[in-house]
NUBA-553266 format. One record per residue (C-alpha): x, y negated, z. Coordinates in steps of 0.2 Angstrom, whole numbers, always signed. Layout:
<guba X="X" Y="Y" Z="Z"/>
...
This chain:
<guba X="+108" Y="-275" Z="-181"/>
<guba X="+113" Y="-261" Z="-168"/>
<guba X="+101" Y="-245" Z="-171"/>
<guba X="+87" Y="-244" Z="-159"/>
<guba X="+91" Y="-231" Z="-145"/>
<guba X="+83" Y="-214" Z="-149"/>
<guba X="+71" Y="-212" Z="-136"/>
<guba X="+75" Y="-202" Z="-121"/>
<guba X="+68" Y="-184" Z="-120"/>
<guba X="+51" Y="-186" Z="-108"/>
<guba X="+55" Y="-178" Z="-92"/>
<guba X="+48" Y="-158" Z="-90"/>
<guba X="+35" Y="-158" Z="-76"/>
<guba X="+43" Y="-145" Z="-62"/>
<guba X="+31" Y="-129" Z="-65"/>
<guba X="+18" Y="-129" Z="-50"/>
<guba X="+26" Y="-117" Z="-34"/>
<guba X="+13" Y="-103" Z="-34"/>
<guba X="+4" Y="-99" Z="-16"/>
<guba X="+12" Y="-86" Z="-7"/>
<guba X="-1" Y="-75" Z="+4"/>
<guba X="+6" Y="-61" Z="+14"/>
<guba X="-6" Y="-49" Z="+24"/>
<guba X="+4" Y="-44" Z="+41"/>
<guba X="-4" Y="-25" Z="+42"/>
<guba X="+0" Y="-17" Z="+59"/>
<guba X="-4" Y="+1" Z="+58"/>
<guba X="-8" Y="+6" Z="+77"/>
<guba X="-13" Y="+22" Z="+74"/>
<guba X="+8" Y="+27" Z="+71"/>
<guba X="+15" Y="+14" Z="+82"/>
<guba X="+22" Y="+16" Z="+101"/>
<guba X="+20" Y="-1" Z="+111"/>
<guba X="+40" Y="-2" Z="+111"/>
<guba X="+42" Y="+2" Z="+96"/>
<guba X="+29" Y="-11" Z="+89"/>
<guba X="+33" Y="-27" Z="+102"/>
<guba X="+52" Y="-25" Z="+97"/>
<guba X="+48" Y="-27" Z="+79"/>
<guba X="+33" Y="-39" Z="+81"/>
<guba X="+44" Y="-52" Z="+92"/>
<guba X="+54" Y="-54" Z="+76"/>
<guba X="+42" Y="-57" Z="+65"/>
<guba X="+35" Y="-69" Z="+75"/>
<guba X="+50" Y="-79" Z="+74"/>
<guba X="+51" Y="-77" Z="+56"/>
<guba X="+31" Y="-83" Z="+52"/>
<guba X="+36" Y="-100" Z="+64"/>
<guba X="+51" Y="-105" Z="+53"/>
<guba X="+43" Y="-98" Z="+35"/>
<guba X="+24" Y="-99" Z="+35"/>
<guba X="+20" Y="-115" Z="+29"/>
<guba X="+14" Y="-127" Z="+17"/>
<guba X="+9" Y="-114" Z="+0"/>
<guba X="+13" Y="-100" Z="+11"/>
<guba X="-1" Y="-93" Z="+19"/>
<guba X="-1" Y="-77" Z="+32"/>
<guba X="-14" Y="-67" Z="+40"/>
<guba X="-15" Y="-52" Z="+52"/>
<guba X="-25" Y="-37" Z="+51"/>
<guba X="-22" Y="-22" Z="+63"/>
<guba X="-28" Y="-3" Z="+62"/>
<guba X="-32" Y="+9" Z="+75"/>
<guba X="-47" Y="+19" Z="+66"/>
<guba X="-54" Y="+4" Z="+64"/>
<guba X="-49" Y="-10" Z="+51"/>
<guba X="-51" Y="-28" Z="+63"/>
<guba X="-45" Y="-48" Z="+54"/>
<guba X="-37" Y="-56" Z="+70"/>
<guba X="-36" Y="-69" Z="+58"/>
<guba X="-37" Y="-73" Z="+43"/>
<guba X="-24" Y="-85" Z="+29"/>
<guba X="-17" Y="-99" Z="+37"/>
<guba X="-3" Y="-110" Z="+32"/>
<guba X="-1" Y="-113" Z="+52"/>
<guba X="+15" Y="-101" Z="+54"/>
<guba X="+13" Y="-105" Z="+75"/>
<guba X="-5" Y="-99" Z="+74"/>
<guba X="+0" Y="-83" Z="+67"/>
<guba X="+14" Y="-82" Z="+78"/>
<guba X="+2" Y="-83" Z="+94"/>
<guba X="-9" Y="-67" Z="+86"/>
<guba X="+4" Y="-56" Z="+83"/>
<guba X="+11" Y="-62" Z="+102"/>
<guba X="-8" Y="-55" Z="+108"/>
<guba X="-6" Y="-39" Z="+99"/>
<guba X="+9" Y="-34" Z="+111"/>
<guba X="-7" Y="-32" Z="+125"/>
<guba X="-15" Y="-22" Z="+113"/>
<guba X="-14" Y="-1" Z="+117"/>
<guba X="-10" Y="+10" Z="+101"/>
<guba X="-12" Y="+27" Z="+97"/>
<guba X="+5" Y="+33" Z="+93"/>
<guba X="+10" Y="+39" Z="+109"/>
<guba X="-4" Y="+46" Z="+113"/>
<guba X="+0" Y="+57" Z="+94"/>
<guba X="+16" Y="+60" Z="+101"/>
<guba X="+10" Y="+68" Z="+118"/>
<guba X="-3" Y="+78" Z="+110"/>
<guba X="+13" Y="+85" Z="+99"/>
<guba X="+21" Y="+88" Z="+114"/>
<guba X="+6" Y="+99" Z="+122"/>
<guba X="+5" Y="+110" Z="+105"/>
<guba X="+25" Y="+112" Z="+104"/>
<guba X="+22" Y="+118" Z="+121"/>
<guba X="+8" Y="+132" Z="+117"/>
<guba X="+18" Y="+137" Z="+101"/>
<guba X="+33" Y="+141" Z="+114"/>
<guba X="+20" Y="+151" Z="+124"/>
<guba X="+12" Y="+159" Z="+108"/>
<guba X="+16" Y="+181" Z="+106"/>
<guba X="+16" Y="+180" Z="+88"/>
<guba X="+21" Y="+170" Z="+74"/>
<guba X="+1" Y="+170" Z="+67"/>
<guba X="-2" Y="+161" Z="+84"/>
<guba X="+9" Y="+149" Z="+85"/>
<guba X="+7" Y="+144" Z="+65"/>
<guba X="-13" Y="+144" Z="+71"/>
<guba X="-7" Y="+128" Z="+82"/>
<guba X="+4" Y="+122" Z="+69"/>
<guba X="-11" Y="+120" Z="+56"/>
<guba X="-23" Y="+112" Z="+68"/>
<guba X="-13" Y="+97" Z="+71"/>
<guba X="-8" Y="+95" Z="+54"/>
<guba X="-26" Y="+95" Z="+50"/>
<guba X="-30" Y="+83" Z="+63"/>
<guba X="-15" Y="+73" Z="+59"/>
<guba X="-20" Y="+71" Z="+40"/>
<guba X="-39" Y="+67" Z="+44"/>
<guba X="-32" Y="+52" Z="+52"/>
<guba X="-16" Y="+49" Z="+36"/>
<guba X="-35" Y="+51" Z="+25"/>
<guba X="-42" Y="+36" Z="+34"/>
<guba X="-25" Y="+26" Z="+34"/>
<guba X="-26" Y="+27" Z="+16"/>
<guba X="-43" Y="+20" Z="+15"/>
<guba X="-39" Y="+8" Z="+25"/>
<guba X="-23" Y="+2" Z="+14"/>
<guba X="-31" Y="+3" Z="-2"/>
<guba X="-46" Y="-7" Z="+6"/>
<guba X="-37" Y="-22" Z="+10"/>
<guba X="-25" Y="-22" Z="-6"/>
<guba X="-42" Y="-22" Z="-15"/>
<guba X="-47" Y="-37" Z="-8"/>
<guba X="-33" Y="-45" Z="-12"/>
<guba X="-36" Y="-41" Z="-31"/>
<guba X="-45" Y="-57" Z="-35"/>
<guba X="-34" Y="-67" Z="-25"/>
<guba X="-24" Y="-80" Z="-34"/>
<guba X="-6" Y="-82" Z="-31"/>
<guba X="+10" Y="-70" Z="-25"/>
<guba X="+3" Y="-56" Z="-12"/>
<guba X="+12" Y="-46" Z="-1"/>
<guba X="+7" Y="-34" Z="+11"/>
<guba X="+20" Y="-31" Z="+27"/>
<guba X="+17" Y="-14" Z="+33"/>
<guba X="+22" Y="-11" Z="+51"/>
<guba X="+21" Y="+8" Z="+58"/>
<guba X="+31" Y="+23" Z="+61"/>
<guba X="+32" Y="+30" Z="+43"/>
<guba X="+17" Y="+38" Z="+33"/>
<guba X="+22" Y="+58" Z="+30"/>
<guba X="+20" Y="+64" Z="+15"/>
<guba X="+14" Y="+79" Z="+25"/>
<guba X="+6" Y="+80" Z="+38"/>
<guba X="+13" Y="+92" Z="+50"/>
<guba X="+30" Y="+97" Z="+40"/>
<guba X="+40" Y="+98" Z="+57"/>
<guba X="+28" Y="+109" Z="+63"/>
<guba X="+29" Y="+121" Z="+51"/>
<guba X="+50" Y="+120" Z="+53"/>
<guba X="+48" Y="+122" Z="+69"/>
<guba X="+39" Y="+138" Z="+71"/>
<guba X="+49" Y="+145" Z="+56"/>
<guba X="+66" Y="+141" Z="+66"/>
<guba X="+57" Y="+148" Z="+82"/>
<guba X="+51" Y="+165" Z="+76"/>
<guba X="+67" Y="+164" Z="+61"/>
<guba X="+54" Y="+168" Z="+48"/>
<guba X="+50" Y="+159" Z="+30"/>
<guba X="+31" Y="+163" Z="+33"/>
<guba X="+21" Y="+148" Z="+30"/>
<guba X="+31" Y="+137" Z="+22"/>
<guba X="+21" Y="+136" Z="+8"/>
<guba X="+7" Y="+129" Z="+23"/>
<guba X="+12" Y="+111" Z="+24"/>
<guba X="+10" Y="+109" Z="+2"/>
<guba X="-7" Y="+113" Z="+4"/>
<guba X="-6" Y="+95" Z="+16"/>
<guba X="+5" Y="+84" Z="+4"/>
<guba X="-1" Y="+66" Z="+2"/>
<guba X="+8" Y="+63" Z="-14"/>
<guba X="-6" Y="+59" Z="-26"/>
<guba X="-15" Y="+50" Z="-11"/>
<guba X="+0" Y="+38" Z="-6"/>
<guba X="+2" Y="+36" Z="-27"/>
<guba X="-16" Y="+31" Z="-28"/>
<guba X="-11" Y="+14" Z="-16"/>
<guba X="+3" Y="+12" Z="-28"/>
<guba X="-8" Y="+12" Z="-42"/>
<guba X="-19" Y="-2" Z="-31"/>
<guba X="-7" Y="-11" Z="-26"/>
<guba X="+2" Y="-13" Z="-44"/>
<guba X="-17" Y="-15" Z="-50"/>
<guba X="-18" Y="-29" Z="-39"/>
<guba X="-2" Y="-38" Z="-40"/>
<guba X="+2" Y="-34" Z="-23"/>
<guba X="+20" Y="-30" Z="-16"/>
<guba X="+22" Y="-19" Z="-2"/>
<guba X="+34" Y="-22" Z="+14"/>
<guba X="+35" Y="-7" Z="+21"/>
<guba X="+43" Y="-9" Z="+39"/>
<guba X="+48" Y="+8" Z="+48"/>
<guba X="+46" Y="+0" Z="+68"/>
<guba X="+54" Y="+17" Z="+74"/>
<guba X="+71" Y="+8" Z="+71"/>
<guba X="+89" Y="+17" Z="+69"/>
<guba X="+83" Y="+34" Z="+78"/>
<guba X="+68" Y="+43" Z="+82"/>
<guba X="+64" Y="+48" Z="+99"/>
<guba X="+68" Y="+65" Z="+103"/>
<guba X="+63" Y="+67" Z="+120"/>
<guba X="+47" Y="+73" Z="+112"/>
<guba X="+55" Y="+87" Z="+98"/>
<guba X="+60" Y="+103" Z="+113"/>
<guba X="+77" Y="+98" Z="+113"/>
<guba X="+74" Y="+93" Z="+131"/>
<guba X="+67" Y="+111" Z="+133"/>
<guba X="+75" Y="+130" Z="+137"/>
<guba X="+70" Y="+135" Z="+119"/>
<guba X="+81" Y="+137" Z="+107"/>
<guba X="+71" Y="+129" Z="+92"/>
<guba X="+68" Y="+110" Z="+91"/>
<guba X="+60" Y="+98" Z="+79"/>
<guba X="+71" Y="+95" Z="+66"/>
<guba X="+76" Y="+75" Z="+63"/>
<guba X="+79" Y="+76" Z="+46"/>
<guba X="+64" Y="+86" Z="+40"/>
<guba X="+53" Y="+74" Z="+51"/>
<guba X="+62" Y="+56" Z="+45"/>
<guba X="+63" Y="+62" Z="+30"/>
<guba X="+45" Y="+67" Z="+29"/>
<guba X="+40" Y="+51" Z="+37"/>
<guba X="+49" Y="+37" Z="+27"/>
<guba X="+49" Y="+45" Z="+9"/>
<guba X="+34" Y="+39" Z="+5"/>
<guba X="+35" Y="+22" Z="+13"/>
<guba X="+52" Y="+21" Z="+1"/>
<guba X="+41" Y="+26" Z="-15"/>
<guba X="+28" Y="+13" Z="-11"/>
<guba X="+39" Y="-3" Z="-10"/>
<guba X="+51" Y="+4" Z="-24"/>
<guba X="+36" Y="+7" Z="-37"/>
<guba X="+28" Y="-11" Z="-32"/>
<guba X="+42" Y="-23" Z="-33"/>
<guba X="+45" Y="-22" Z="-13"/>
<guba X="+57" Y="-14" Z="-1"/>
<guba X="+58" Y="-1" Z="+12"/>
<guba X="+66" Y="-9" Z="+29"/>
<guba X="+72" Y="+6" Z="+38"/>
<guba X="+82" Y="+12" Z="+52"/>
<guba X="+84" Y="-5" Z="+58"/>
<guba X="+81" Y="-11" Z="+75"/>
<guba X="+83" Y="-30" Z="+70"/>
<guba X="+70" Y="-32" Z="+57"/>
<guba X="+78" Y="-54" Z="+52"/>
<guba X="+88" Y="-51" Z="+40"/>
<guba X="+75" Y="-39" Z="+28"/>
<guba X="+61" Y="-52" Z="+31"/>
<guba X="+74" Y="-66" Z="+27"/>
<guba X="+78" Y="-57" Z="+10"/>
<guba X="+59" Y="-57" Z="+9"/>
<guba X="+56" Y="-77" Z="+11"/>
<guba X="+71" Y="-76" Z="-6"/>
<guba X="+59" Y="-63" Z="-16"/>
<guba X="+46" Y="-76" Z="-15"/>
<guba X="+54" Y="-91" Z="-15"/>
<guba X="+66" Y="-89" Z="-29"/>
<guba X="+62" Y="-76" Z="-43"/>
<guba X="+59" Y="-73" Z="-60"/>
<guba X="+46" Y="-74" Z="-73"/>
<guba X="+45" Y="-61" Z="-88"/>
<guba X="+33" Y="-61" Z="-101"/>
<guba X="+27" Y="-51" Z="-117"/>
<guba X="+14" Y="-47" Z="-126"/>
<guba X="+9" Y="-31" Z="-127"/>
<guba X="+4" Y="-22" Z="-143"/>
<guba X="-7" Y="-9" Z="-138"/>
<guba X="-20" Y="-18" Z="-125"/>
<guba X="-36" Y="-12" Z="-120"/>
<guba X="-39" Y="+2" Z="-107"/>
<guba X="-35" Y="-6" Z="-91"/>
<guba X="-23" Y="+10" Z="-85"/>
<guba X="-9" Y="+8" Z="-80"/>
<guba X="+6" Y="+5" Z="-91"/>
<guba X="+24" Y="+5" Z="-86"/>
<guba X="+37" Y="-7" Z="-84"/>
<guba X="+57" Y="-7" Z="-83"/>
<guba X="+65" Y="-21" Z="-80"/>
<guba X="+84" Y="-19" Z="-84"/>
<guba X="+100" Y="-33" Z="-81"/>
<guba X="+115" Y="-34" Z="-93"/>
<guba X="+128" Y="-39" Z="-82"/>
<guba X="+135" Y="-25" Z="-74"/>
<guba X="+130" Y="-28" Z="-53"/>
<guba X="+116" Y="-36" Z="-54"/>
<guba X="+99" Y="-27" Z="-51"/>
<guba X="+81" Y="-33" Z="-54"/>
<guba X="+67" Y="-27" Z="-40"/>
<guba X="+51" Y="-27" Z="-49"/>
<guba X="+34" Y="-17" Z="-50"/>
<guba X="+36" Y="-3" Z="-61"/>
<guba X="+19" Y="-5" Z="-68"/>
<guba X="+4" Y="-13" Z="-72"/>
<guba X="-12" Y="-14" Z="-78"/>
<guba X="-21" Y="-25" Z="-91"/>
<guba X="-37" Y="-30" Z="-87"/>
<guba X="-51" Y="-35" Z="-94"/>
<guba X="-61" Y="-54" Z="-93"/>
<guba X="-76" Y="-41" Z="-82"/>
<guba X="-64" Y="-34" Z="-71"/>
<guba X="-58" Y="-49" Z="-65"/>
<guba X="-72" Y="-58" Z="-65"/>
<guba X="-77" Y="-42" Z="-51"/>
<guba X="-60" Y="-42" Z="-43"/>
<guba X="-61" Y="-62" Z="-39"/>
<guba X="-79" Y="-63" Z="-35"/>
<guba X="-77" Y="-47" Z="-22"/>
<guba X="-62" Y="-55" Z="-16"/>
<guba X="-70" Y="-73" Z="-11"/>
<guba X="-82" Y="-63" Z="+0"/>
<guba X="-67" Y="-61" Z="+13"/>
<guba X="-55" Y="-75" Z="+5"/>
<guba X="-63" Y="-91" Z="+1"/>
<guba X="-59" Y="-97" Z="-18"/>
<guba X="-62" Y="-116" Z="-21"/>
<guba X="-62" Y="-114" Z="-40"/>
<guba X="-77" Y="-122" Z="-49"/>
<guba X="-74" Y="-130" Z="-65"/>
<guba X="-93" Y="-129" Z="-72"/>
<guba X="-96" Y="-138" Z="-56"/>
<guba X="-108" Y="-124" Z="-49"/>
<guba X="-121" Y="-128" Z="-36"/>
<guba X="-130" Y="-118" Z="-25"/>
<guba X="-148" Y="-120" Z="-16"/>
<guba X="-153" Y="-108" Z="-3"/>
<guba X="-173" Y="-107" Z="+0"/>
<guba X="-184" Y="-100" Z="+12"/>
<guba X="-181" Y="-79" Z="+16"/>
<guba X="-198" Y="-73" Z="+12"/>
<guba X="-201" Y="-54" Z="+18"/>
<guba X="-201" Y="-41" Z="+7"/>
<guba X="-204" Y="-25" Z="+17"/>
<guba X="-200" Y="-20" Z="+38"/>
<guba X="-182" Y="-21" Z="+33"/>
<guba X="-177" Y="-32" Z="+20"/>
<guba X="-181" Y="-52" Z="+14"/>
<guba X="-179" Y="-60" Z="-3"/>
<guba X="-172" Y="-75" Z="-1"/>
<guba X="-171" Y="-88" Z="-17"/>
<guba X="-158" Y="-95" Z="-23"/>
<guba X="-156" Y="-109" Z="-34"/>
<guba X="-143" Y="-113" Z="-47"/>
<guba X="-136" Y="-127" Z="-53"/>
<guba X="-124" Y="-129" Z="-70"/>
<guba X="-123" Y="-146" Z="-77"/>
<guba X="-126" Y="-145" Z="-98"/>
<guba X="-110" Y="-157" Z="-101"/>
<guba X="-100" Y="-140" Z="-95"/>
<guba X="-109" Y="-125" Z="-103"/>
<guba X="-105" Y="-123" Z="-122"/>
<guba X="-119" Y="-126" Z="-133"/>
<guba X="-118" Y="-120" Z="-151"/>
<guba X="-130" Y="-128" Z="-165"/>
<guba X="-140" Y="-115" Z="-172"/>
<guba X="-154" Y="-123" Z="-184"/>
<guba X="-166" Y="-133" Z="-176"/>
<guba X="-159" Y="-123" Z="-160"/>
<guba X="-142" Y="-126" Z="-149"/>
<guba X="-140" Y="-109" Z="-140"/>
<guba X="-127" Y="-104" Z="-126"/>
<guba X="-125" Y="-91" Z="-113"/>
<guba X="-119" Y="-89" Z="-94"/>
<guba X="-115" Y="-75" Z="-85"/>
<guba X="-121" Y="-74" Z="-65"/>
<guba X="-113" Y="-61" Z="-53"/>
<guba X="-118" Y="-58" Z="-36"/>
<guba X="-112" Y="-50" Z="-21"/>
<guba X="-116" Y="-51" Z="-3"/>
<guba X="-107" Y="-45" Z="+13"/>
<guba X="-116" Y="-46" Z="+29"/>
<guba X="-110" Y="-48" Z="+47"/>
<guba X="-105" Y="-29" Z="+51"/>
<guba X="-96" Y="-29" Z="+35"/>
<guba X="-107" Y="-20" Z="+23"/>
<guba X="-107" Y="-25" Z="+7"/>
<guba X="-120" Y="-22" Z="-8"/>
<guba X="-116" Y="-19" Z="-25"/>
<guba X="-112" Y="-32" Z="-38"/>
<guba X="-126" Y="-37" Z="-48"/>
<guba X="-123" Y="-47" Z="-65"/>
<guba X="-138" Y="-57" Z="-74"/>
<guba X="-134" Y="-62" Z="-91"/>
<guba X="-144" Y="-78" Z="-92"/>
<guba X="-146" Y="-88" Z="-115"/>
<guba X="-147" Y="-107" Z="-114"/>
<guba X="-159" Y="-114" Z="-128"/>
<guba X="-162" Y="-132" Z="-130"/>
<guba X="-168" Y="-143" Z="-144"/>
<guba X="-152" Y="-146" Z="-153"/>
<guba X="-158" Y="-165" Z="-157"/>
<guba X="-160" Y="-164" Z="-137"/>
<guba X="-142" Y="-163" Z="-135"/>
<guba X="-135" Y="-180" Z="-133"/>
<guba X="-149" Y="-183" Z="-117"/>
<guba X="-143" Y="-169" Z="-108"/>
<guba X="-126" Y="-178" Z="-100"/>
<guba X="-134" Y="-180" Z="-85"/>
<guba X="-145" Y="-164" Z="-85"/>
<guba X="-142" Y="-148" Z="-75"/>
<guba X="-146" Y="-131" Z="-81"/>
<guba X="-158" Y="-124" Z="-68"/>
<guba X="-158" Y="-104" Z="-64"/>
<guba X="-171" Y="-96" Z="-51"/>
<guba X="-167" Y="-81" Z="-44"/>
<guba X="-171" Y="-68" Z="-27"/>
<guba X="-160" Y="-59" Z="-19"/>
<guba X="-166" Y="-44" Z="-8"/>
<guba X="-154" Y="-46" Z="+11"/>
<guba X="-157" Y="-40" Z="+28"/>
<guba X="-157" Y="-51" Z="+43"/>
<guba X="-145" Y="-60" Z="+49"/>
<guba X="-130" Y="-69" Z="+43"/>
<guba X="-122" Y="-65" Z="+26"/>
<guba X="-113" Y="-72" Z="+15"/>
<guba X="-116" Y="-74" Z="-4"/>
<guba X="-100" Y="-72" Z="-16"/>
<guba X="-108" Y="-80" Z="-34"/>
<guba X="-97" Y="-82" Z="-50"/>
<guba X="-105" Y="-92" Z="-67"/>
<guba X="-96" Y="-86" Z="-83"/>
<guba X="-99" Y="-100" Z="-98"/>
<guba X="-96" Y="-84" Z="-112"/>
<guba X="-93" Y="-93" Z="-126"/>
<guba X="-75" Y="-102" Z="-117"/>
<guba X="-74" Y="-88" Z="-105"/>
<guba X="-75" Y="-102" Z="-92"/>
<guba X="-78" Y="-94" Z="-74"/>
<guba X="-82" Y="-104" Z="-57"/>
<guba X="-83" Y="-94" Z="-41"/>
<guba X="-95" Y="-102" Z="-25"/>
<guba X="-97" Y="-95" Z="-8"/>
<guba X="-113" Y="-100" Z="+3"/>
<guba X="-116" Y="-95" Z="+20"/>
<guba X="-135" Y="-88" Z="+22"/>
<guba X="-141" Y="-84" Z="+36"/>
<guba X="-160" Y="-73" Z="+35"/>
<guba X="-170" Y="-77" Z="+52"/>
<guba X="-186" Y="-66" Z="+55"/>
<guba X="-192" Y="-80" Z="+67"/>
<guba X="-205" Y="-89" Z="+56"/>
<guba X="-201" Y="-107" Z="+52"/>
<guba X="-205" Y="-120" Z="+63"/>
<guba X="-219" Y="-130" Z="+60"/>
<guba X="-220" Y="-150" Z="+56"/>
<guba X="-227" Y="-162" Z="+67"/>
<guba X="-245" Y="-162" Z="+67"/>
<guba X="-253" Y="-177" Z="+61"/>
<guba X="-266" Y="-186" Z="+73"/>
């Protein structure tokens, strides 16, 4: 007899493709409208032929104030059509540049080199009150991306982010009145540990950073005196070199890249579409845990001319934090992710003072998915509840977490199949719409389900029924 075949090896399932988000962050408190509308037309060519499918995009713009034109969409047209809208949009980096002009002009008029270093320091000041902001503004929207599941990149567009505030300014006044007083000045303005800080976020987060220079191969120098009688003038080094350093550390240290002096911005976000697409996957374990700080990472290649691009650290967090991070995140984000099949009641708003309401909220968990451990007579469990709520100006309260034990009769345990585990609780809101961010944590498995719920707190009284006749 011939010997039965060996059975064939069963095929390897493909590894699921991991959701690609990208945030498109247009920083128009740096840009010129030229500047910007060159570089946007290109990415709006790049989302129509890329975002698609698991890739999601959205848009946010800055301008002092943080605005979502719109949120993650796998529709690559409809984010094309934003950003085309945001060419109509006015920005606030000419108006920088002019208001530059006008203090180069009143340093050339100054007598004395204590004048014209007095002009000098009040635009850096006021140029790193608004560099302050930016920052917040960053590390905001990388923090929302913490509980976000999948690869997250965030596709900086603006005119560089000084690592001082100013520095020309300081050069230019030294190379005016040939001095070296106040060159210390511009240290006392250094960003360094602020810019290091969104690093930290960003690596934290598991978010790369784009970082897109929109001034392109030169800046402009109409506005640095060169067109003026005076012998000094801006110097173009110190101020690209002051303005893309830091953009260059931040892509570096999170596993992104710098795209600078480049007027065509296709072939960067082309190489981008490849980072995502078509990568690695490294693991280890790490003998030293605990402490969520950060922890650094080299990544090296053997073969000679090959170089690995990857975040240079990261941090190991615990169950808590991103259990925080992910129910945070679905306030702004939705997050379909239920397996204890949560469900959520909202009741009627009930006032509580001039202000504020409590409005009750039900819970739903089904027994069959919380883990009940025999104990005696007793079979014992416990969940977890975390609450956050963001209302319609964007104000958000802090998280609240209930830790909530399960008791039943353990000789109940084979009638509870069809049973849900009820929880009552009130939560204090203002009028208006919110919306509820919930996560249920089953703590014996670790099990987590996050659920969203629109509420929306009317201080109309209910309507009455019908009236019987």
């Amino acid at each position: 007899p011939q010997p039965a075949p060996e059975p064939a090896d069963p095929a390897v399932a493909p590894l699921p493709v991991p959701r690609t988000r990208i945030v498109i962050f247009i920083d128009n408190l740096s840009l010129q409208p030229f500047n910007r509308n060159r570089v946007l037309r290109g990415v709006q060519t790049w989302v129509r032929e890329n975002v698609s499918g698991n890739v999601e995009a959205m848009v946010v713009t800055w301008d002092r104030t943080l605005k979502v034109r719109r949120k993650f969409t796998n529709d690559g047209r409809e984010i094309s059509d934003v950003l085309k809208q945001q060419e109509d949009l006015s920005t606030l980096g000419q108006t920088r540049l002019s208001e530059r002009k006008d203090v180069l002009r009143r340093i050339d008029d100054s007598s004395s080199e204590t004048e014209a270093f007095t002009e000098a320091r009040q635009y850096a000041l006021a140029y790193k009150n608004d560099i302050d902001f930016t920052v917040d503004a960053l590390k905001k929207t990388i923090d929302q991306l913490a509980g976000v599941e999948g690869r997250k990149i965030l596709l900086h567009l603006s005119e560089g982010l000084p690592q001082s505030p100013g520095a020309e300014m300081w050069k230019y006044v030294q190379d005016k009145f040939r001095t070296q007083t106040g060159g210390l000045s511009q240290f006392e303005f250094d960003k360094t540990s602020a810019y290091l800080g969104i690093i930290r976020a960003a690596n934290a987060a598991g978010v790369s950073m784009y970082m897109v220079d929109a001034s392109g191969l030169s800046i402009d120098s109409g506005i640095s005196a060169e067109n003026r009688t005076t012998e000094a003038k801006i110097d173009p080094f110190i101020e690209r070199t002051n303005l893309q350093s830091m953009i260059q550390l931040m892509a570096e240290e999170t596993g992104g890249k710098a795209i600078l002096n480049r007027n065509d911005v296709m072939g960067p976000l082309k190489d981008m579409q490849g980072d995502y697409s078509s990568y690695y996957s490294v693991g280890y374990r790490s003998l030293k845990s605990g402490g969520e700080r950060p922890r650094k990472v080299q990544v090296k290649m053997k073969k000679k001319g090959l170089v690995a691009r990857s975040r240079r650290s990261y941090v190991e967090k615990g169950i808590e934090t991103r259990i925080t991070e992910g129910v945070t995140s679905a306030l702004y984000f939705a997050r379909d992710d239920n397996p204890l099949a949560v469900g959520v009641e909202v009741g009627q708003p009930a006032p509580a003072d001039e202000r504020n309401y409590l409005v009750p909220i039900r819970i739903r968990v089904p027994f069959s998915r919380i883990t009940l451990l025999p104990e005696g007579p007793t079979a014992r469990g416990r969940v977890i509840l975390y609450f956050i709520v963001v209302d319609s100006e964007g104000k958000q309260s802090e998280l609240a977490n209930q830790v909530v034990p399960v008791e039943v009769d353990a000789k109940e345990l084979g009638n509870l199949s069809r049973r849900d585990f009820v929880y009552d609780v009130r939560l204090l809101m203002i009028p208006g719409g919110q919306r509820l961010s919930l996560a249920v944590r089953d703590e014996p498995t670790n099990t987590v389900s996050y659920v969203q719920q629109s509420v929306f707190v009317s201080v109309l009284p209910p309507e009455a029924g019908p009236k019987g006749k």
